[in-house]
N, C-alpha and C positions, 0 to 999 in steps of 0.2 A: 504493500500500500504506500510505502514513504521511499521506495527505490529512483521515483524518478526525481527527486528532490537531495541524490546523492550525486557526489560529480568522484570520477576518479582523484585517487589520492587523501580525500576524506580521511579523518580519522576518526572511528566509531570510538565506543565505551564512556556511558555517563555513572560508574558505578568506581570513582578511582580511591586506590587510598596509595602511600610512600611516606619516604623520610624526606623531609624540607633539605634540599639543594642551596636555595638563597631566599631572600626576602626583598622585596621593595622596601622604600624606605617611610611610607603610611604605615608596614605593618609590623605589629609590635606584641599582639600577644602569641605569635610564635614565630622560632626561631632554628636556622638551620641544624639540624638534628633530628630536630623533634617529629616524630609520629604522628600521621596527621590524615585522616577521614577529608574528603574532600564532598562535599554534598553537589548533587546531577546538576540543580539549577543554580544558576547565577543571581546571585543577589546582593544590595550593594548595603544593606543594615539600615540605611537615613533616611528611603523615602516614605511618600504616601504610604504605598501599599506596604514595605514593609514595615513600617508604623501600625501597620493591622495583622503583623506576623501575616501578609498571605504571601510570603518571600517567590512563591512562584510567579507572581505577578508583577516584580519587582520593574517599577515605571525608568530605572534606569539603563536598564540592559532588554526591556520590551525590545519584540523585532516588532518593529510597527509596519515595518514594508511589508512583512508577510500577516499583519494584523493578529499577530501571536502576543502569549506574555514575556514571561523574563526568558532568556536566553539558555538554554541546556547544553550540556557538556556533550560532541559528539553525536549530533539529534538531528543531524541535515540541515538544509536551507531553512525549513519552517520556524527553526530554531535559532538561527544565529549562525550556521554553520562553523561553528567554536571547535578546534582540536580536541578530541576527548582521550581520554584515560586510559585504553588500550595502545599503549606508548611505553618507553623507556623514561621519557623525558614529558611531563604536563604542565606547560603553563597555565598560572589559576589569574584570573580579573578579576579584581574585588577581592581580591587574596586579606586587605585590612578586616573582612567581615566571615567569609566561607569558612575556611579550612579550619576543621573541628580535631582540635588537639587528644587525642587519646594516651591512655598512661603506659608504662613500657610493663613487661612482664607477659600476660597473655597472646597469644597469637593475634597475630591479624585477625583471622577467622573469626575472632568475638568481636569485633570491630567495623570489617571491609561492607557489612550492610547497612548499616547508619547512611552512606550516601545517600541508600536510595529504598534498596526492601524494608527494612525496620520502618520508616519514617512513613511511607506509602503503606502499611502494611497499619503502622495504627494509627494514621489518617482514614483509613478503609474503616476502621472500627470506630472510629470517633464520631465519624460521620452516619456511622448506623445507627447509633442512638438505642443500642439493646438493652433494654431495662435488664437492672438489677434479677440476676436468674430467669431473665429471658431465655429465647433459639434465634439462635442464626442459621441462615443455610449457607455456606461461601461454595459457589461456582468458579471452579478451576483451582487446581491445586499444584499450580508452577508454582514458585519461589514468593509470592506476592499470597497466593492463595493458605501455603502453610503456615506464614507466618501471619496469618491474620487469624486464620481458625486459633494459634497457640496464644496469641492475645488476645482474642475474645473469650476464651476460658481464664484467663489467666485474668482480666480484667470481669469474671462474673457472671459470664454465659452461665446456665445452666447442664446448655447442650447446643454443641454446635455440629452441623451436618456438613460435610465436605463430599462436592460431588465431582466427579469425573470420571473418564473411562479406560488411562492409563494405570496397570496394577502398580507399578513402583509409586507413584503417586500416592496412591489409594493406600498401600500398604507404611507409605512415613508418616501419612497422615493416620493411621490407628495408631502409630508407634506413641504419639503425642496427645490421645486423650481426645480424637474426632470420631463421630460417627459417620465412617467414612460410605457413602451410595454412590455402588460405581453404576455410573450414565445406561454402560449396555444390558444391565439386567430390569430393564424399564420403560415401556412404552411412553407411558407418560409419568415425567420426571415431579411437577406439581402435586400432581396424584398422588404420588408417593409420598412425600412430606407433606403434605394436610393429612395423611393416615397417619403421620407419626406425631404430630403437634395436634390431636383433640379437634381433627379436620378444619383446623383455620388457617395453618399455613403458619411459619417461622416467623416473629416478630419483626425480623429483619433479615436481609439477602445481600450479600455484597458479592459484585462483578467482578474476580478479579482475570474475566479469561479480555473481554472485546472484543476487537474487532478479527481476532483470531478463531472464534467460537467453529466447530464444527457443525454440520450439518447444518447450513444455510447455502444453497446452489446457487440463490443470485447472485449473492454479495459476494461469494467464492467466483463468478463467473466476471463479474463487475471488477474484482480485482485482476482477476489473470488477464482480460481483455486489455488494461489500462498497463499490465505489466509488458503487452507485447506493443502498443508507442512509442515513437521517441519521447524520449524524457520532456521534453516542453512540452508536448500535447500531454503528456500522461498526466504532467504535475499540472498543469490549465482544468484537465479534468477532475481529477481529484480534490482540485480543491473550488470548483463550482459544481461535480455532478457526482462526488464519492460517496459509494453506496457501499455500506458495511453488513457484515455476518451479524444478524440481530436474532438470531437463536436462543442468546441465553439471555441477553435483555429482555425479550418477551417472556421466556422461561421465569425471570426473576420477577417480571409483572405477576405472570397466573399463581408463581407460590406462596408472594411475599401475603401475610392477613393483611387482610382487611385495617386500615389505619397503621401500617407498617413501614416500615422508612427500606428504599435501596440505595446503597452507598454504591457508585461503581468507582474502580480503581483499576478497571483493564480500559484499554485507551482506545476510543474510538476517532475515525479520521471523515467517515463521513458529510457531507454538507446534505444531503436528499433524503436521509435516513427515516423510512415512516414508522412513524410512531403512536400507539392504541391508547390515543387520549383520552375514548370515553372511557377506558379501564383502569385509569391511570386517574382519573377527574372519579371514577364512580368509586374505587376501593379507597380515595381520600390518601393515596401513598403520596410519602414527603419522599424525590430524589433529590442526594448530596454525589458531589463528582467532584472533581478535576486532579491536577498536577498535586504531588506531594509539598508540602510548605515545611520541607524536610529539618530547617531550623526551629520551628517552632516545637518539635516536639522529640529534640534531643535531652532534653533533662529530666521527662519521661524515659527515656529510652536506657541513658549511659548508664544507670547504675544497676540494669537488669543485664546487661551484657557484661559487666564488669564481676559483676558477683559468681565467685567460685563455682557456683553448683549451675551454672547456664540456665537458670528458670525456662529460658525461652528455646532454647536447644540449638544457639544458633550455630554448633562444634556439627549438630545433625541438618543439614541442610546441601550442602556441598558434595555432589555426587560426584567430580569430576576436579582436578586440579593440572590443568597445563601449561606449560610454556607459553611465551607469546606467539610462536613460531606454527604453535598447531590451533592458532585461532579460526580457522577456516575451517575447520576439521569439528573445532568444538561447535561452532553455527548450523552447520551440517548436522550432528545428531544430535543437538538439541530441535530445530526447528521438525524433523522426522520422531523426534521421541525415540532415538534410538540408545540403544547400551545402556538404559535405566536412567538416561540425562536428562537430572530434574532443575540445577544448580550447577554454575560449571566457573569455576576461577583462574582466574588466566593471570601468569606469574610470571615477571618480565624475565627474572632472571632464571627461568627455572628451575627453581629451589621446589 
């Protein structure tokens, strides 16, 4: 969906962490040495928007030619076309405010998700609004999906339903305390969870697949046609006639109860996308979305990662650790679902 909006030579990856090289001379609460989480979006700390912590809206690094918000690491054109994090070497803008100092001792591993899954992840749940021993259902259980089911228990779910139709998924998600429904033993997925929630359906539904969702032919056929244009026309298209995979969008309408909130945090690119407003107007559901506002909820976040015993599992996440070298390789069977790649780390030096 976002390929024709990449130019050769691009540098992907908005999920960086490293040790500080140098410093400009604005920035002052870290310094070369130090351990440092680098958060996806760009934010400059002074303005407007992030005066209202929504740091992904940041009015200073907005790409306004593309009528987008704050600018993301590695994210294409839409974005800022900014070098990301899949590199030896990452320049940070706004380095006086971003780069989130972590303490030496624990691996990276407890740390490298802060950029962007941790933060997205209980942005995904904040924005559900699951009362106290509530259900949530979370659709999709990539990287964003487990770690929202493990913070909505952890922040008071009662019971949270994790759906999908990959077993390695399926199966890290029971590892962690989810009632894991995989998708293929299930004609109708709603159905199923109003039989298990006292036929009303989960209090709350968070997105975490999008516009990646299976079993939607159009928005599947919508993408491949647009993938075979040249990149101008593709990107002209997508971004006045892109039509997205709304399988589990709908999905999350028919399950969520009556008076129920869906938080989506899988990203859609869409502009044409139709949407079942009398269902949506008649079941009285509140939807919350967008971009993670990844600073605003690190001080939630550092001392659950920091603490010895991993509450959050995030040591269990990480299916896969490579070089930089075999980044292609790891794109490859992560986007087919292959070799149980649910979480994949790419390690410049390959350590």
């Amino acid at each position: 969906m976002l390929g024709p909006f990449i130019d050769e030579g691009d540098i992907l990856g908005h999920e960086p962490m490293g040790v500080v090289e140098a410093v400009g001379s604005e920035v002052t609460h870290v310094k070369p040495g130090d351990r440092v989480v680098i958060p996806f979006n760009i934010s400059c700390g002074h303005c407007y928007m992030c005066d209202q912590q929504l740091y992904s809206q940041c009015e200073t690094t907005q790409v306004r030619d593309q009528g987008k918000g704050a600018s993301l690491f590695g994210y294409t054109k839409l974005y800022g076309q900014v070098p990301g994090g899949q590199a030896e070497l990452l320049r940070v803008p706004q380095a006086q405010f971003g780069p989130i100092k972590v303490p030496d001792g624990p691996p990276d591993e407890r740390f490298v998700y802060m950029s962007d899954v941790l933060p997205t992840a209980w942005q995904a749940v904040e924005y559900a609004a699951i009362p106290e021993g509530g259900t949530v259902a979370v659709f999709g259980l990539g990287p964003i999906g487990q770690m929202s089911s493990r913070i909505a228990l952890r922040r008071g779910a009662s019971e949270v339903f994790g759906i999908d139709l990959v077993t390695e998924r399926l199966e890290m998600a029971r590892r962690h305390g989810v009632h894991a429904v995989d998708l293929r033993d299930h004609d109708d997925i709603a159905a199923a969870l109003r039989s298990l929630t006292d036929g009303r359906g989960p209090d709350a539904v968070i997105d975490a697949v999008g516009m990646e969702a299976h079993g939607a032919p159009l928005g599947k056929l919508a993408q491949q046609l647009a993938g075979m244009l040249p990149d101008a026309i593709a990107a002209k298209m997508t971004e006045k006639a892109g039509v997205d995979r709304l399988s589990v969008l709908h999905a999350s309408i028919d399950t969520v109860r009556r008076g129920g909130t869906i938080s989506l945090s899988g990203v859609y690119g869409g502009m044409v996308d139709p949407m079942p407003m009398m269902d949506l107007f008649d079941k009285q559901i509140q939807l919350r979305m967008g971009q993670a506002n990844v600073k605003r909820w690190i001080d939630d976040i550092m001392p659950l990662v920091a603490e010895e015993s991993d509450p959050l599992g995030v040591e269990d996440l990480a299916t896969h650790k490579l070089p930089l070298d075999q980044a292609p390789y790891a794109y490859e069977i992560f986007q087919k679902k292959q070799d149980g790649a649910i979480k994949i780390l790419l390690q410049p030096d390959g350590a």
